[in-house]
C-alpha positions as CSV (number, residue, x, y, z in Angstrom):
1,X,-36.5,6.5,8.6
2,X,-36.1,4.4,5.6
3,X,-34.3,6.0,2.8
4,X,-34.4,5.2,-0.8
5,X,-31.5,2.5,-1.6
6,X,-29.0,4.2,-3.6
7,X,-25.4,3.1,-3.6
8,X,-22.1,4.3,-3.2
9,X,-19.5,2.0,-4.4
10,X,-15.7,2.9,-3.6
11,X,-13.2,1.6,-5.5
12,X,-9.9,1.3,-4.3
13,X,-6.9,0.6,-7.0
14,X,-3.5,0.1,-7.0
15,X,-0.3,-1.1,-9.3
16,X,2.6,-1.7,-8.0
17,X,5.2,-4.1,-9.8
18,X,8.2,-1.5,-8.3
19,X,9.9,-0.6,-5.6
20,X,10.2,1.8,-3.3
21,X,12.2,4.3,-1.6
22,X,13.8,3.7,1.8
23,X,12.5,3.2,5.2
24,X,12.5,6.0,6.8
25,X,8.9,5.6,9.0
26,X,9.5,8.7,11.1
27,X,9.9,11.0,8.4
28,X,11.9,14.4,7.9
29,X,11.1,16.3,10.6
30,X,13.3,19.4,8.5
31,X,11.0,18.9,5.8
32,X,7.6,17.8,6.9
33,X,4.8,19.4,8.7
34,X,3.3,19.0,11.5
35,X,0.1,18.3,10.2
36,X,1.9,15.8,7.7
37,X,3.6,13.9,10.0
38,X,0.3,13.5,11.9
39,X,-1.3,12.0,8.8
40,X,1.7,10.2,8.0
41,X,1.5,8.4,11.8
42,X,-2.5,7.8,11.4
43,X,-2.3,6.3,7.3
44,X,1.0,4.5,8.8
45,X,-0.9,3.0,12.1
46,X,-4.0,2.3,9.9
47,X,-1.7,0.3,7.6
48,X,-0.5,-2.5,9.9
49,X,-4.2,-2.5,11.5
50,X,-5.8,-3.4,7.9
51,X,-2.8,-5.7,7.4
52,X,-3.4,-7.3,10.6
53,X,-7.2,-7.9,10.0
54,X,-6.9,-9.2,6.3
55,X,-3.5,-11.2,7.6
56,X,-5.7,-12.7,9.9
57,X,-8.3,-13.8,7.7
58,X,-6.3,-14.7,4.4
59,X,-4.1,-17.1,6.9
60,X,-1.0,-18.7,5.0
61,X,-1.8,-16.9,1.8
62,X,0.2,-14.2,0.2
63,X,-1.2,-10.6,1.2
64,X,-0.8,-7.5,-0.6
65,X,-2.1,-4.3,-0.4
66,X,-1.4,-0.5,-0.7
67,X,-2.3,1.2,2.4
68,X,-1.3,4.8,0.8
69,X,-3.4,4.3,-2.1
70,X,-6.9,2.7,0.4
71,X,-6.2,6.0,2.5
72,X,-6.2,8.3,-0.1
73,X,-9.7,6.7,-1.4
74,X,-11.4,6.3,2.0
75,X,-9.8,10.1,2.5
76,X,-12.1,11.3,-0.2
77,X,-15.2,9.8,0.9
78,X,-14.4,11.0,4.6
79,X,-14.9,14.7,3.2
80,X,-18.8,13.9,2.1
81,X,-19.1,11.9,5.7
82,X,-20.9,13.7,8.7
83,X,-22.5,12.9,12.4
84,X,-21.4,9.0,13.2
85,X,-20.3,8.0,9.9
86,X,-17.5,10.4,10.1
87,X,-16.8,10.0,13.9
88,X,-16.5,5.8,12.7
89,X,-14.0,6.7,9.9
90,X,-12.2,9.1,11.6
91,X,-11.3,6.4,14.2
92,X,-10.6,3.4,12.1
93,X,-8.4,5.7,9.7
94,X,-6.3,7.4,12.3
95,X,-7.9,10.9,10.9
96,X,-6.1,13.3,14.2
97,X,-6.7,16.8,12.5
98,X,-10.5,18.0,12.0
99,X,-11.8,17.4,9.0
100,X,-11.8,20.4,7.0
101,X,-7.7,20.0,7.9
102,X,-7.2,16.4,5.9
103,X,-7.4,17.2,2.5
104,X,-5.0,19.8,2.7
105,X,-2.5,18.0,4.2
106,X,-3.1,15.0,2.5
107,X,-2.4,17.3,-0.8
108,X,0.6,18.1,0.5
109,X,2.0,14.5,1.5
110,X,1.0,13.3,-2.2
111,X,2.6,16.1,-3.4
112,X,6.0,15.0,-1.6
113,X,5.3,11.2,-2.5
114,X,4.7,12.0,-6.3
115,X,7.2,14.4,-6.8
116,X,7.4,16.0,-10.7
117,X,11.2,16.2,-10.6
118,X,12.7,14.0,-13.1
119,X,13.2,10.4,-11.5
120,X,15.2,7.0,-12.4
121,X,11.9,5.4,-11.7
122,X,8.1,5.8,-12.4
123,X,5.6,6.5,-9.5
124,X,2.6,7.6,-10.5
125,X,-1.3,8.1,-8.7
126,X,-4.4,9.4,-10.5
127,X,-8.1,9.9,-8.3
128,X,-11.5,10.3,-10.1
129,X,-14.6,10.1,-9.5
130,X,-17.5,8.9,-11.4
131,X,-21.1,10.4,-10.6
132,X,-24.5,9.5,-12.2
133,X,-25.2,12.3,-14.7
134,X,-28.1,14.4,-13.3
135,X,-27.4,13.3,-9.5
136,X,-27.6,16.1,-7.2
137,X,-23.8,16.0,-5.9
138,X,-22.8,19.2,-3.6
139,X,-20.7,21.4,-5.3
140,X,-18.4,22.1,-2.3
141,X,-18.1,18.3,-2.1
142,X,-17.0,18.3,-6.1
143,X,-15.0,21.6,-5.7
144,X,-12.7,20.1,-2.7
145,X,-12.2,16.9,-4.4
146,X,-10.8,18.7,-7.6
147,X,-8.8,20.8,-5.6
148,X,-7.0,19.2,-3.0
149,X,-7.0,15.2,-4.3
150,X,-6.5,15.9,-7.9
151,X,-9.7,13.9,-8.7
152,X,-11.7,14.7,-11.8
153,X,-15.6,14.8,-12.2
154,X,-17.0,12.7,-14.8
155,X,-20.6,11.6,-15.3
156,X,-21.5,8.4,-16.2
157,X,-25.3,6.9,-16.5
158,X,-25.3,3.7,-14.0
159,X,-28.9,4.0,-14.1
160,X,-29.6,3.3,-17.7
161,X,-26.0,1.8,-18.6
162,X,-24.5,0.5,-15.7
163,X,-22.5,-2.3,-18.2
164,X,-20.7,0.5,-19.7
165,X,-20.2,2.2,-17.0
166,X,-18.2,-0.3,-15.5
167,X,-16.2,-0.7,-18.9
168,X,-15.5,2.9,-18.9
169,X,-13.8,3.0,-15.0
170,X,-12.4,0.1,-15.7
171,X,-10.4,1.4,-19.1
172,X,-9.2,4.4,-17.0
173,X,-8.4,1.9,-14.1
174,X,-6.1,0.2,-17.0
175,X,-4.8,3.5,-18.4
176,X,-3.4,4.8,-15.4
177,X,-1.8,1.5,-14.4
178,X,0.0,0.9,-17.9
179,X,-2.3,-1.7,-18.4
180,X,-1.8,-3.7,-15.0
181,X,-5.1,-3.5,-14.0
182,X,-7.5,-5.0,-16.1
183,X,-11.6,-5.5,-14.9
184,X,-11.6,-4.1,-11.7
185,X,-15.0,-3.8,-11.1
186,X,-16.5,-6.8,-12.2
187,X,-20.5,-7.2,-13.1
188,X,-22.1,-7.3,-9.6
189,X,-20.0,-4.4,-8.8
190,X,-22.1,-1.9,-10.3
191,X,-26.2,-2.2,-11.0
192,X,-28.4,0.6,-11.6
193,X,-28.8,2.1,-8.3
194,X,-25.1,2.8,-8.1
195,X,-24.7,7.0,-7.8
196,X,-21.3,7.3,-7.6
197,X,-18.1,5.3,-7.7
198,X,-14.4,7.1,-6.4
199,X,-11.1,5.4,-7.4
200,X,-7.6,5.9,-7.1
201,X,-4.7,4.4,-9.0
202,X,-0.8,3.9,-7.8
203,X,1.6,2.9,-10.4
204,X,5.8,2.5,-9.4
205,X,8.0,0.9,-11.4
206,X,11.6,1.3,-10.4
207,X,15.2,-0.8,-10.4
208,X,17.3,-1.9,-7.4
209,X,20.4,0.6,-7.1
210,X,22.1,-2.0,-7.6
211,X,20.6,-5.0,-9.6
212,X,20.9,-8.9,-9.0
213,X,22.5,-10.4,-11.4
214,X,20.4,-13.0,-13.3
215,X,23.5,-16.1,-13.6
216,X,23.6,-15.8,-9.8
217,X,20.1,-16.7,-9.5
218,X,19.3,-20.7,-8.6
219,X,16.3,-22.5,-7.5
220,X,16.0,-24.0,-3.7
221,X,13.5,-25.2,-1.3
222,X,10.9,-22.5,0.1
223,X,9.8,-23.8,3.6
224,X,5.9,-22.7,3.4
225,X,5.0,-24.7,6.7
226,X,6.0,-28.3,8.3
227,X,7.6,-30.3,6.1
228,X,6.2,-28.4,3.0
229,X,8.6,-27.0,0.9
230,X,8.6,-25.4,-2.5
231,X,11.5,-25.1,-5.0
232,X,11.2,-21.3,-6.3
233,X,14.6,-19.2,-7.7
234,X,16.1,-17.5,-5.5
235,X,18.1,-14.1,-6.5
236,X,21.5,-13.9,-5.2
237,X,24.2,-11.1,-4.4
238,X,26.3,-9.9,-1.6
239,X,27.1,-6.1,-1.2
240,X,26.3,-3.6,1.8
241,X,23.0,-3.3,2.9
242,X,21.4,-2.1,5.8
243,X,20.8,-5.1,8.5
244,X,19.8,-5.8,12.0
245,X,19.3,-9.0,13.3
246,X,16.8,-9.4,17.2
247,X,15.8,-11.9,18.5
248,X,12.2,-11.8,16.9
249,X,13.7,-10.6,13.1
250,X,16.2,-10.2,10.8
251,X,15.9,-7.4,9.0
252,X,17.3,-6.2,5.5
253,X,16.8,-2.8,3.7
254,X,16.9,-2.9,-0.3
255,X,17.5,0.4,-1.7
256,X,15.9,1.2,-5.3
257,X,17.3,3.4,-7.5
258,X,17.4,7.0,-6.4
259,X,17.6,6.1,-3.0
260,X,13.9,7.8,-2.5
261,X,12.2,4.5,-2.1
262,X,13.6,1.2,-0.4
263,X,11.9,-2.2,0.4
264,X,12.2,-3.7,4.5
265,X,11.7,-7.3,4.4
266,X,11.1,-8.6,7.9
267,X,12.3,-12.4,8.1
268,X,11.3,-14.2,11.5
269,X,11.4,-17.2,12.7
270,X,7.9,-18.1,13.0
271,X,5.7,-15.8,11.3
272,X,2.4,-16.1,13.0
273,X,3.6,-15.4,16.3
274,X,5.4,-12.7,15.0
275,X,2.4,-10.9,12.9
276,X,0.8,-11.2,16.2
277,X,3.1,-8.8,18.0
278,X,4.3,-6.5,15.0
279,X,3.4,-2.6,15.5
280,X,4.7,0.3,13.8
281,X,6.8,1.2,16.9
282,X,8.8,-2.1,16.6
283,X,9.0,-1.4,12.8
284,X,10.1,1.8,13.9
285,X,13.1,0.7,16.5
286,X,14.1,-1.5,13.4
287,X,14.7,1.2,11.8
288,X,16.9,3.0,13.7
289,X,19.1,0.3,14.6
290,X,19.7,-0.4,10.9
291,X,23.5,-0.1,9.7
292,X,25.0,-0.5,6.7
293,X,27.5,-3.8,6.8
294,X,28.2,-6.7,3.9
295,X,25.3,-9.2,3.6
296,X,25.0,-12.2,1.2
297,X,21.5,-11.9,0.2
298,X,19.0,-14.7,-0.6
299,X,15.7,-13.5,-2.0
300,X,12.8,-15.3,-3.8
301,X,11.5,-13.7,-6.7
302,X,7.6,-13.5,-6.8
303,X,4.9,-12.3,-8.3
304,X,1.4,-11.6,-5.9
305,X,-1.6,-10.5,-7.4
306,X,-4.3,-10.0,-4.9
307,X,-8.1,-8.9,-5.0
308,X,-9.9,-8.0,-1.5
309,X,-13.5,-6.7,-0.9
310,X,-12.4,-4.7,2.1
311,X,-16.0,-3.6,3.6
312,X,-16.1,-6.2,6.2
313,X,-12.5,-6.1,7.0
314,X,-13.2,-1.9,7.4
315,X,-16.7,-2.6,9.4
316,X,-14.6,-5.2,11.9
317,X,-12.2,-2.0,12.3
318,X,-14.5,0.5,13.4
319,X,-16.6,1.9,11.0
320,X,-20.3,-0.3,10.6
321,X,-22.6,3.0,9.9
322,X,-20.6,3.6,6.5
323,X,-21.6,0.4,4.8
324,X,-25.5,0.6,7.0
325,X,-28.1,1.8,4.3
326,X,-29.5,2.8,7.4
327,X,-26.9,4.6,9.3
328,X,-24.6,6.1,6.5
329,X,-24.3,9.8,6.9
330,X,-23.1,10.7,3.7
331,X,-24.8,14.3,3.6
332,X,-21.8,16.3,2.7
333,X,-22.0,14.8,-0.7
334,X,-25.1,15.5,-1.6
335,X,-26.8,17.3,1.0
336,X,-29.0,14.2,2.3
337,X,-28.5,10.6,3.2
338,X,-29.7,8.7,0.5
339,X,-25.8,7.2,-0.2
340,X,-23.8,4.6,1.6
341,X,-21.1,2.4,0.9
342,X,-22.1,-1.0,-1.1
343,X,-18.1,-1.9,-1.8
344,X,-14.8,-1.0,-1.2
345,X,-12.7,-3.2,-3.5
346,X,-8.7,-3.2,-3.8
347,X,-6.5,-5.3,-6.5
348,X,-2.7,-4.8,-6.0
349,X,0.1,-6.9,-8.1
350,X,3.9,-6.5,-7.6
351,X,6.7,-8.3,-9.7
352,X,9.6,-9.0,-7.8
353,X,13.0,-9.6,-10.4
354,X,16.9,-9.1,-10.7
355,X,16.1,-5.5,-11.9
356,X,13.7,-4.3,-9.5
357,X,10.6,-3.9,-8.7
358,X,7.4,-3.1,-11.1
359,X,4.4,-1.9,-8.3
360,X,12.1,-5.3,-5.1
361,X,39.9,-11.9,7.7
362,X,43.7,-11.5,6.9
363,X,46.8,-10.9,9.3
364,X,49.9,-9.0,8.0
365,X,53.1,-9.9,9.5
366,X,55.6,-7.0,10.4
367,X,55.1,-3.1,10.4
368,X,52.3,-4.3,7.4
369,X,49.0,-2.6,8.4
370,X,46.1,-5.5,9.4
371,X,43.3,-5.7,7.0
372,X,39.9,-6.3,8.3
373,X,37.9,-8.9,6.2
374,X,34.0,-8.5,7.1
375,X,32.4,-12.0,7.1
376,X,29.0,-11.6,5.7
377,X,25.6,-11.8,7.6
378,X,23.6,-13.9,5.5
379,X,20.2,-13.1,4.9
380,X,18.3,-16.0,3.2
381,X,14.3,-15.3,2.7
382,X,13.9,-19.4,2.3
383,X,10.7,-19.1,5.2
384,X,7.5,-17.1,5.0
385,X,8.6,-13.2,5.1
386,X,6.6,-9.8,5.0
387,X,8.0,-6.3,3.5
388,X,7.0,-2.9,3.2
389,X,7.9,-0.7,0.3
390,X,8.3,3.2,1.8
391,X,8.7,6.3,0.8
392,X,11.9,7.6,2.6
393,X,11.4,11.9,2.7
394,X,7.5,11.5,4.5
395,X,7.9,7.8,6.1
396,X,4.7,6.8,4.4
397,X,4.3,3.2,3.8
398,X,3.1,2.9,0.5
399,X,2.9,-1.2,0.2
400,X,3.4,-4.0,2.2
401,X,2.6,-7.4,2.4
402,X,3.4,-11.0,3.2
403,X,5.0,-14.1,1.1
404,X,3.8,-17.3,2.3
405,X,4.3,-18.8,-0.8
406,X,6.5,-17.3,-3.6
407,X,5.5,-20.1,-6.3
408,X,1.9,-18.9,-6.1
409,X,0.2,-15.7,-7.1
């Protein structure tokens, strides 16, 4: 059956220029359900696949990305998805609980991650959706999106205004990133057979706990490959951190302020061969072997601003029919199949400074008491290094990615 060509174009936004809170990948058991932690596990394994896939293709470049905030977006679609289409998603996402199941829990882990109480930093995420006025959208469909992923209803005219539009998304794309996010969706984003577009916005913006102090930092080479070096600054401090060194990685924890959020920087040797063998479990083990002992930190500052169309990255995983005009079983929007997915798009930047993040022996002679003095590990980030920015209380993994090159966007 051919069916008419109408679109649905998913767009995926997130902010960071923060960091986050600590590790913590397992989560609280104490505090979390069941049915959390099972979405926590499928968003977290999903996370290092889509790394791994865009890794792969963006080879040597920086890489960024918000996992939480793609999973959240995709997590919305997959509640108007039926027959193969949801079957696809529900496998590339790591979806383990039936589908009337996810949103609720997926409430309930935002709820967690974007906690009211009064912070000492900002964290922020915002869904909506944006239908063509006079489209026959299910209620139910409308109804569970309000409820469970906070996402408002607003009608737009793509039809007969598809330029404004995409100026209208892309001003609330800017207004609930504090202006971070600027166009988008660009021009051949949206046309007139667009029907509906869904977005979601993260914004953090939080300090170290305890800053670097902007004297200590110094510029030195950055090896980006052989015998190609860049001179960027590097940060500088030494204090206790947790540290554990393999023989595949060192690995340093960076506590913001709070203690809530934390950023793991993974620093190995060579980091192709390592991307190539990194899983959630090792991340995991890292974890737990973690301890708290004096480092002398080294740490580039950087800037990454990324922009990925992630359809063919998210067909490659698993799920084809979604993006198949002919395949796409989008019924539970709208009650027939006339919708599939033209676009997923995802632009992520992150501002790495002294403050933070914004989207970070002697010997006593006698009946003296010896004094231990702790030499420091030292932890220099002078090679190509990847980090993940976590939220510590549900061990989701809110943004990762990989510096290649700190001198480049």
């Amino acid at each position: 059956m051919c069916y008419q060509r109408i679109v649905l174009t998913l767009a995926i936004i997130l902010l960071t220029g923060i960091a986050f809170p600590a590790l913590g990948l397992a989560g609280n058991g104490e505090n979390t359900t069941t049915g959390q932690n099972r979405v926590v596990s499928g968003n977290n394994e999903f996370a290092f696949e889509l790394y791994n896939q865009i890794a792969m293709v963006e080879k040597d470049k920086n890489v960024f990305l918000s996992p939480f905030s793609i999973s959240s977006a995709l997590a919305m679609t997959y509640a108007g998805s039926r027959g193969e289409t949801e079957r696809q998603m529900a496998r590339t996402l790591h979806f383990a609980l039936p589908q009337d199941d996810i949103p609720k829990y997926f409430s309930l882990l935002c709820a967690k991650v974007c906690d009211s109480k009064p912070k000492p930093y900002q964290f922020r995420v915002a869904n909506a959706l944006w239908g063509q006025a006079d489209y026959p959208f299910s209620k139910d469909f409308l109804e569970l999106v309000g409820k469970y992923y906070q996402g408002g209803f607003n009608t737009v005219d793509f039809a007969a205004e598809a330029e404004k539009s995409r100026q209208i998304i892309n001003q609330w794309v800017e207004d609930n990133t504090a202006g971070e996010i600027k166009d988008l969706l660009h021009k051949r984003d949206v046309d007139s057979l667009t029907r509906l577009v869904l977005t979601n916005a993260i914004y953090f913006k939080g300090d170290w706990a305890v800053k670097f102090k902007p004297e200590e930092t110094r510029a030195a080479a950055f090896v980006i490959g052989p015998e190609r070096t860049v001179d960027v600054p590097f940060m500088h401090q030494q204090g206790k951190y947790g540290y554990t060194a393999t023989d595949e990685v060192e690995v340093l924890e960076l506590p913001y302020a709070g203690n809530d959020l934390s950023m793991l920087v993974l620093l190995p040797d060579d980091i192709d061969k390592f991307s190539a063998k990194l899983t959630l479990h090792k991340v995991e083990e890292w974890q737990k072997q973690l301890y708290t002992r004096k480092v002398d930190v080294f740490l580039p500052k950087f800037k990454l601003e990324t922009r990925y169309g992630l359809a063919e990255h998210l067909a490659a995983l698993g799920m084809p029919a979604a993006f198949d005009e002919s395949t796409a079983d989008f019924s539970g929007m709208t009650g027939n199949k006339e919708l599939f997915i033209k676009k997923v798009i995802h632009q992520a930047i992150i501002d790495v400074n002294e403050d933070g993040s914004k989207a970070a022996a002697s010997t006593a002679v006698g009946m003296n008491i010896k004094t231990a003095y702790e030499i420091p590990a030292v932890f220099k980030a002078d090679r190509p290094f990847l980090f993940l920015i976590i939220h510590k209380d549900s061990g989701s993994i809110l943004f990762m990615g990989r510096v290649s090159n700190p001198a480049e966007k």
